[in-house]
C-alpha positions in Angstrom: 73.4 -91.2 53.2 70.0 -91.4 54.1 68.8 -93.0 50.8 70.9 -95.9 49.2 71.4 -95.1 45.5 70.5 -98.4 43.1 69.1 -99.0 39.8 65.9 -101.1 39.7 65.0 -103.4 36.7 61.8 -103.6 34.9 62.1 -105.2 32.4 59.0 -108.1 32.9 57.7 -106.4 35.8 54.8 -103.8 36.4 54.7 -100.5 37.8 51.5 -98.8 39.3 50.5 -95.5 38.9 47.5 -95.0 40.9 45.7 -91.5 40.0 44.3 -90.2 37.0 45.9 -86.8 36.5 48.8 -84.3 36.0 50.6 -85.5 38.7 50.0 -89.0 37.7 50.8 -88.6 34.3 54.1 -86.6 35.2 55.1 -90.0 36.8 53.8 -91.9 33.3 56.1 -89.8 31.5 59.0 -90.9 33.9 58.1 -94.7 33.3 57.8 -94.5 29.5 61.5 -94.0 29.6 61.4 -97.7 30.8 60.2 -101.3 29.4 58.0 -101.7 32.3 54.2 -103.0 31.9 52.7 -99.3 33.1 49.5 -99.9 35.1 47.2 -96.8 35.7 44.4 -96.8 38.4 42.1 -94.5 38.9 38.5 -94.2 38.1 39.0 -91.3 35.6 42.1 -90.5 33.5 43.4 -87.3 32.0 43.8 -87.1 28.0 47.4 -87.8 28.3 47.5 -91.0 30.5 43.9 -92.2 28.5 46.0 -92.3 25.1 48.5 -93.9 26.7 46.0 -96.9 27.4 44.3 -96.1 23.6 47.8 -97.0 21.9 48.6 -99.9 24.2 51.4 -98.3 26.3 49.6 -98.9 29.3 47.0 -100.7 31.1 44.2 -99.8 32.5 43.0 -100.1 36.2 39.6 -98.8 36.7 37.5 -101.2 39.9 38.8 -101.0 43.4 42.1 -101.2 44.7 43.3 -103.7 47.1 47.1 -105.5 48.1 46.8 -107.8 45.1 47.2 -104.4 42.6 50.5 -104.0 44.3 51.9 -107.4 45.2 54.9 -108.5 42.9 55.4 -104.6 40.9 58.2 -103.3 40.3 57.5 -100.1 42.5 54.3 -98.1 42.7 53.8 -94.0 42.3 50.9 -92.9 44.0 48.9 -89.7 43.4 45.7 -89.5 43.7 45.2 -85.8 44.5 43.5 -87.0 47.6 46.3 -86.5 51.1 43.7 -89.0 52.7 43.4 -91.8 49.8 47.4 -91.5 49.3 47.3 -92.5 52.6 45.2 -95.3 52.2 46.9 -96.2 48.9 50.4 -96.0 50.4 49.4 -98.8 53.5 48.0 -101.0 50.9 51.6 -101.1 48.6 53.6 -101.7 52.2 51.1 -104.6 53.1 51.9 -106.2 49.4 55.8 -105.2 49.8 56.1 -102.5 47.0 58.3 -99.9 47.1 56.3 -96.6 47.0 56.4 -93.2 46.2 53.5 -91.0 47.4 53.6 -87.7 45.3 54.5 -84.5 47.7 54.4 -86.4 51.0 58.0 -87.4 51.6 57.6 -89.1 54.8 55.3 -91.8 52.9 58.1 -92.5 50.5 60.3 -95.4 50.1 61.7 -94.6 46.9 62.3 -91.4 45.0 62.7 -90.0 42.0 66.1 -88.6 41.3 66.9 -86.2 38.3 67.9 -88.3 35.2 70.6 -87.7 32.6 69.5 -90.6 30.0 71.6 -91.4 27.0 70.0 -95.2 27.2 72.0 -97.4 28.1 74.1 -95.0 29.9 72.0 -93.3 32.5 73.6 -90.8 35.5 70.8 -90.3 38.3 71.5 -87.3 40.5 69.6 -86.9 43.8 69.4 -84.7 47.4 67.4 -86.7 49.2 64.8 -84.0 48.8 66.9 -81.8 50.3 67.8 -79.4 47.1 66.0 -80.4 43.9 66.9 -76.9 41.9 70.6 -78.1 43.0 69.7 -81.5 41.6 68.6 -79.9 38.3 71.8 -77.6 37.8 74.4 -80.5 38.1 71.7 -82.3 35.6 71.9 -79.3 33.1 76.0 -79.6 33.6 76.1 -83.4 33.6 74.0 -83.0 30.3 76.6 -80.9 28.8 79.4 -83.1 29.0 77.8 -86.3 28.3 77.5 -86.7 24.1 74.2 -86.7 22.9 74.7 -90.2 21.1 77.3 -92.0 23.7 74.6 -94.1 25.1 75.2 -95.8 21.2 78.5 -97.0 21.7 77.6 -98.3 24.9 74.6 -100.4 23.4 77.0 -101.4 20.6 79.8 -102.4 23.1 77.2 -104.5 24.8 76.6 -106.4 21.5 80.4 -107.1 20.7 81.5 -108.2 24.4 80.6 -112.0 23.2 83.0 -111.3 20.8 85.9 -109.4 22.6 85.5 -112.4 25.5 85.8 -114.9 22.6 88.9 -113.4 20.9 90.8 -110.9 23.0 93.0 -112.5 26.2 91.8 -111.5 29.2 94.5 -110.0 30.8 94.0 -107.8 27.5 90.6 -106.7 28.0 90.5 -104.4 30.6 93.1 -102.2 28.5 90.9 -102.5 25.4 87.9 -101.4 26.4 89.9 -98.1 28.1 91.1 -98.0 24.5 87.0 -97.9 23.4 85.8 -95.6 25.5 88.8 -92.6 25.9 90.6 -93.2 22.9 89.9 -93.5 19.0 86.6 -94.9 18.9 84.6 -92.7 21.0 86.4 -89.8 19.4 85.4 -90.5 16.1 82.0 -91.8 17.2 81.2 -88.7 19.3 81.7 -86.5 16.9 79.2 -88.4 14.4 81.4 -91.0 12.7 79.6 -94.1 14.1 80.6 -96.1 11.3 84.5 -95.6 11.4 84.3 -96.0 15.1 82.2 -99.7 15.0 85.1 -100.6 12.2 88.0 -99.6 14.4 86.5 -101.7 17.4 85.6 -104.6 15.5 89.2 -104.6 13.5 91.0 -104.4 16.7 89.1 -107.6 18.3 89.7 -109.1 15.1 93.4 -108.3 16.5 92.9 -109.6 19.1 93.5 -106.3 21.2 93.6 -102.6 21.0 96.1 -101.1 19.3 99.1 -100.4 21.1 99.6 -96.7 20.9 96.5 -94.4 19.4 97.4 -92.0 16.5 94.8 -91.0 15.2 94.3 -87.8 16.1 91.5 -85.2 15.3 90.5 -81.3 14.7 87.5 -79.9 15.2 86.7 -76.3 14.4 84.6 -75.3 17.1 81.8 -72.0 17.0 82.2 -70.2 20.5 79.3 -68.3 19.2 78.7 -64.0 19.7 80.8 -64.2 23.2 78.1 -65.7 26.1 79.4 -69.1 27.1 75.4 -70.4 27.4 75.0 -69.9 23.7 77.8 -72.5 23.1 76.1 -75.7 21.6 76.1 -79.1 23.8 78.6 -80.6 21.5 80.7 -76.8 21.5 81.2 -77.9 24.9 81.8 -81.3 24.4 84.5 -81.1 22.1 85.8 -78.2 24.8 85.5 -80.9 27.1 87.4 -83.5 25.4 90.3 -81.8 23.7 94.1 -81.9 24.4 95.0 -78.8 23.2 92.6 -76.0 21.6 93.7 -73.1 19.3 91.7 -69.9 19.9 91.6 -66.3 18.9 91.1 -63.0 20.3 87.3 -62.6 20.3 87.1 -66.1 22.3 86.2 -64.5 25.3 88.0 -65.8 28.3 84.9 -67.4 30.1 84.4 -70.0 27.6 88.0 -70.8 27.5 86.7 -72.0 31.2 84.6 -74.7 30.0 88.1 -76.4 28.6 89.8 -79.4 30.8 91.8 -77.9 33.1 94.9 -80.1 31.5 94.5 -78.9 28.0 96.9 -76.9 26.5 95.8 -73.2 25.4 97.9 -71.5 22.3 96.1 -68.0 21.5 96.6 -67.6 17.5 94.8 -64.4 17.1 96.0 -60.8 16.5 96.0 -57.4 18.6 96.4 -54.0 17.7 100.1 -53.6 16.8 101.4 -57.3 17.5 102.2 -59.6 15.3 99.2 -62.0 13.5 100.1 -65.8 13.2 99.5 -66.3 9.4 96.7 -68.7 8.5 99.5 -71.2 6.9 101.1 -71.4 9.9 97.5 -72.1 11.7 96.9 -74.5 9.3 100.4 -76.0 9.9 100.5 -76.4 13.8 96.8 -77.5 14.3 97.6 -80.1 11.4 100.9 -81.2 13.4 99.4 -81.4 16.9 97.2 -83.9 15.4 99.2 -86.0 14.0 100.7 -86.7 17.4 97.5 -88.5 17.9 96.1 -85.6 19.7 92.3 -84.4 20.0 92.9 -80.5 18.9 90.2 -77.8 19.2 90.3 -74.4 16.9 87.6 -72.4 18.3 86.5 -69.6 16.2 83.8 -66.7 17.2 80.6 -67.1 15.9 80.3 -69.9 13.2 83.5 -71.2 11.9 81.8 -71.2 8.2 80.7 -67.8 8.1 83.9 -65.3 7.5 86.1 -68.1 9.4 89.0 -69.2 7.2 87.0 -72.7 7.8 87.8 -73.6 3.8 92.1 -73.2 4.1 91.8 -75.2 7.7 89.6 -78.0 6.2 91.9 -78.6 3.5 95.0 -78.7 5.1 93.5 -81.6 7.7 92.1 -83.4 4.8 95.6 -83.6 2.6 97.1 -84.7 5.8 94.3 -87.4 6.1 93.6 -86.2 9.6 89.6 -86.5 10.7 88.3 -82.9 10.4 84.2 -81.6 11.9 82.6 -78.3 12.0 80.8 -77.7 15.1 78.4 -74.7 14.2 77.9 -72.2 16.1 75.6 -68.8 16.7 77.0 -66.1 14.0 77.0 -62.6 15.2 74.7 -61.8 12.7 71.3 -64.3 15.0 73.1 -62.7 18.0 72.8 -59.5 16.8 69.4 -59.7 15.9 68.1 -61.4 18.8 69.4 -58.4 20.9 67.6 -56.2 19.4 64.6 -58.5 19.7 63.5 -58.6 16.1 63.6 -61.2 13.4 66.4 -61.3 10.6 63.3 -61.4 8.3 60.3 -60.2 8.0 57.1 -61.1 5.8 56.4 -58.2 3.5 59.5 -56.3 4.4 62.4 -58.4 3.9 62.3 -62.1 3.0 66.0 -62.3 1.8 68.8 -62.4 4.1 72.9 -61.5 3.1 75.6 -62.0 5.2 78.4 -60.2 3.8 81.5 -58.9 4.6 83.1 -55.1 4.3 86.9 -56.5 4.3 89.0 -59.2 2.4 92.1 -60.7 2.7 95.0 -58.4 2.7 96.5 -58.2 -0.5 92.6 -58.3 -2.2 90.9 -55.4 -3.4 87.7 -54.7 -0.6 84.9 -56.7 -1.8 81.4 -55.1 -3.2 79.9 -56.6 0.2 76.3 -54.1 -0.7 75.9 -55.9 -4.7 72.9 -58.1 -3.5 71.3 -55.6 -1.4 67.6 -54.5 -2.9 64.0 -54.4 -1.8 63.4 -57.3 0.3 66.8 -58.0 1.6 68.2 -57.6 5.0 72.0 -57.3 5.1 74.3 -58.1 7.7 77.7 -57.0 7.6 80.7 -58.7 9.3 84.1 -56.9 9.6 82.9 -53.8 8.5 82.6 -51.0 11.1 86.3 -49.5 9.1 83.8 -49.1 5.4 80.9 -47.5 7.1 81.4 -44.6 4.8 82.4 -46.6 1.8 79.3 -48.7 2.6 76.3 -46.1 3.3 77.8 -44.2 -0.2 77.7 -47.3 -1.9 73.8 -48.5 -0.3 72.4 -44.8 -1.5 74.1 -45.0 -4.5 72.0 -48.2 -5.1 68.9 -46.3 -4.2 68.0 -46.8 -0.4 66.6 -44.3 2.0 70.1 -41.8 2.9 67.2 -41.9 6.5 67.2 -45.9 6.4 68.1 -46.5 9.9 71.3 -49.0 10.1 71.3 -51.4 13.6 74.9 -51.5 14.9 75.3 -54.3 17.5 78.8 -53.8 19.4 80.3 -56.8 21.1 77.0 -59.0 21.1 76.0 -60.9 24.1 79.3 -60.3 26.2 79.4 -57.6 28.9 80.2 -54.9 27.3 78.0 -55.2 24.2 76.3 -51.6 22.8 73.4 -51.3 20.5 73.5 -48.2 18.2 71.3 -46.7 15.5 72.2 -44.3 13.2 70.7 -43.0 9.5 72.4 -44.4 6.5 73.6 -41.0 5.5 75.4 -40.6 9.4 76.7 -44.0 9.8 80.0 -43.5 9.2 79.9 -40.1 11.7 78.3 -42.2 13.8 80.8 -45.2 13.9 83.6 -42.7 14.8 81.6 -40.8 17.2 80.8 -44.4 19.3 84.6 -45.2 18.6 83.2 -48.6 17.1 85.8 -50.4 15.9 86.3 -54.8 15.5 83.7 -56.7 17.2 80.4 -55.0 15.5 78.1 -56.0 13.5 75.3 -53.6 11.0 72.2 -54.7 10.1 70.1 -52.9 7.2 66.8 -53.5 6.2 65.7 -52.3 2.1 62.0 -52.4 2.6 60.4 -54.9 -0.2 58.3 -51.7 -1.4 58.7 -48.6 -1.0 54.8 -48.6 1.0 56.3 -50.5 3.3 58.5 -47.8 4.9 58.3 -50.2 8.2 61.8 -49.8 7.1 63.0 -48.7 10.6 62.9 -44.8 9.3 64.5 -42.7 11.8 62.0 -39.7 10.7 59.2 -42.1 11.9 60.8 -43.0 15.0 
């Protein structure tokens, strides 16, 4: 290593900016993640770093600039704008002994400023030594992803109870307890939102005096993978990917996001292809239930949003009569996927300000449902699991009074590789499915006009 990594406190302690604009301020916006005293210098400042002094956030600097500005800071930043004034600037903060980073001129820097994952307290610095800063911000972007947005919380509150745990847990119990905190039932329940039960789990345990001896409460989380792209998994999609011991998945999980998993967790495909056998949804319900209760963390990741057309309901209350902790990570439905393909809204002011989701097939043994009763003017419909009732559909939508030449959107494996975008007139649609041999993974989007003036309604005539 050329630069020794270390973490600098400031709390009591100034830090000197000296310049006055955006390359000044981008350092202010750095520092305001600290508790240091911010001291600006420069004869003129920006609008950004000027309210900064206006609400009392930082201090203001504004005569000449000699060693005493410098002598006892924290560290200075300077950028002036000026290559010959940072120069001046930089032999002034050496004479007073401040570390000092001089904007864009790495051989007058003693300090840098690495890439920063902050989830205060917890903060991960990732540096290159200036070597590869678009590196520095990709392992950033991936250390963000598997750091929980709100795990710098149970740190802080960990912080506040270590009186206590020194107080009543033996120390040769310690080390094991807080290993219990941080990979165990507390943070599980606290990263996925359930601060309170986690801060009553620590604090019963030191009122133990210890952690318990074996950890059984396990967890489910019904995870969204989203249209099919791994980057339109959410932060916490991941996270729970990350965390889990064994993760339940179907066939539209593509394989990629699958990748984001532990490498050690177990993967048990529960889905259905053509002309194998389906695992029912009781016996779903029965095996993520009993992989739980062996105090594990268990994952069932679902396509799209687990509450739109995902059995969520039967899954939810199964965990809850076992009295195992259930969440709902949401994710992107098909139906925003699809949309955002085609690059137009879901809605649209004067056209359609009503959106349906619906769905052309039922459970097995049901009759198929009326999935076009709350289409009408001003409505955009999207319709899951329906590429099979295209004819039943379009019949049913002209029967109701729209345009046989309304053009229906059909979006066809959204956002993975192989995804298609068709069009076709309500009255062809269901030629047209069988034509494009569009069967599962689909998605149709139809737009009823709010009048019939505004025929914006994606007419094919018009097209």
């Amino acid at each position: 290593m050329k630069s020794f990594p270390m973490f600098i406190r400031t709390t009591g302690r100034r830090v000197v900016i000296a310049g006055g604009g955006e390359q000044a301020a981008q350092k202010a916006r750095l520092m305001l993640k600290t508790d240091a005293a911010i001291v600006l210098a420069a004869p003129d400042l920006d609008d950004e770093l000027a309210a900064l002094v206006q609400g009392g956030r930082a201090a203001r600097h504004a005569g000449a600039i000699g060693t005493e500005l410098f002598e006892g800071a924290a560290m200075a930043f300077v950028a002036s704008g000026c290559r010959g004034a940072d120069a001046c600037l930089h032999d002034l903060a050496r004479r007073a002994r401040c570390p000092v980073n001089v904007v864009d001129q790495p051989a007058l820097c003693d300090i840098t400023t690495p890439s920063l994952v902050d989830r205060d307290p917890v903060v991960v610095a990732i540096g290159t030594e200036g070597t590869a800063p678009v590196l520095a911000r990709q392992i950033k972007t991936r250390i963000e992803q598997m750091l929980p947005a709100n795990i710098g919380g149970l740190a802080a509150l960990s912080g506040r109870l270590r009186g206590a745990v020194a107080a009543r847990v033996p120390r040769d119990m310690r080390r094991a307890f807080w290993a219990w905190v941080f990979a165990a039932g507390p943070r599980a329940a606290w990263t996925r939102g359930a601060e309170r039960e986690a801060a009553g789990m620590i604090k019963a345990a030191i009122a133990a005096r210890g952690a318990p001896d074996t950890d059984t409460a396990g967890s489910i989380a019904l995870v969204g993978a989203g249209p099919g792209a791994r980057d339109l998994l959410t932060l916490r999609a991941v996270e729970r990917l990350q965390e889990a011991d064994v993760i339940f998945y179907d066939r539209l999980v593509d394989a990629d996001v699958l990748e984001l998993a532990r490498r050690d967790a177990q993967r048990v495909f529960v889905g259905k292809h053509v002309g194998a056998h389906a695992w029912p949804q009781a016996r779903i319900n029965a095996v993520i239930v009993a992989e739980a209760r062996k105090g594990r963390r268990v994952v069932r990741l679902k396509s799209g949003d687990p509450g739109v057309f995902g059995r969520a309901g039967e899954e939810l209350a199964a965990a809850r009569a076992a009295g195992i902790p259930i969440e709902i990570v949401p994710g992107v439905t098909a139906a925003s996927a699809a949309a955002a393909a085609l690059g137009h809204s879901l809605t649209e002011r004067g056209q359609s300000d009503t959106l349906v989701l619906a769905t052309g097939t039922g459970a097995e043994a049901d009759p198929l449902p009326d999935c076009t009763r709350f289409a009408g003017p001003g409505a955009t419909t999207a319709l899951y699991m329906s590429a099979r009732q295209g004819g039943r559909i379009a019949r049913a939508l002209i029967a109701r009074g729209l345009g046989a030449q309304t053009v229906v959107e059909i979006a066809v494996d959204v956002s993975k590789p192989s995804q298609r975008l068709i069009a076709a007139p309500l009255e062809r649609l269901e030629q047209t499915l069988r034509d494009e041999a569009v069967r599962g993974c689909a998605i149709l989007l139809v737009t009823w006009p709010a009048t019939a003036a505004a025929s914006g309604a994606r007419d094919l005539t018009a097209a």
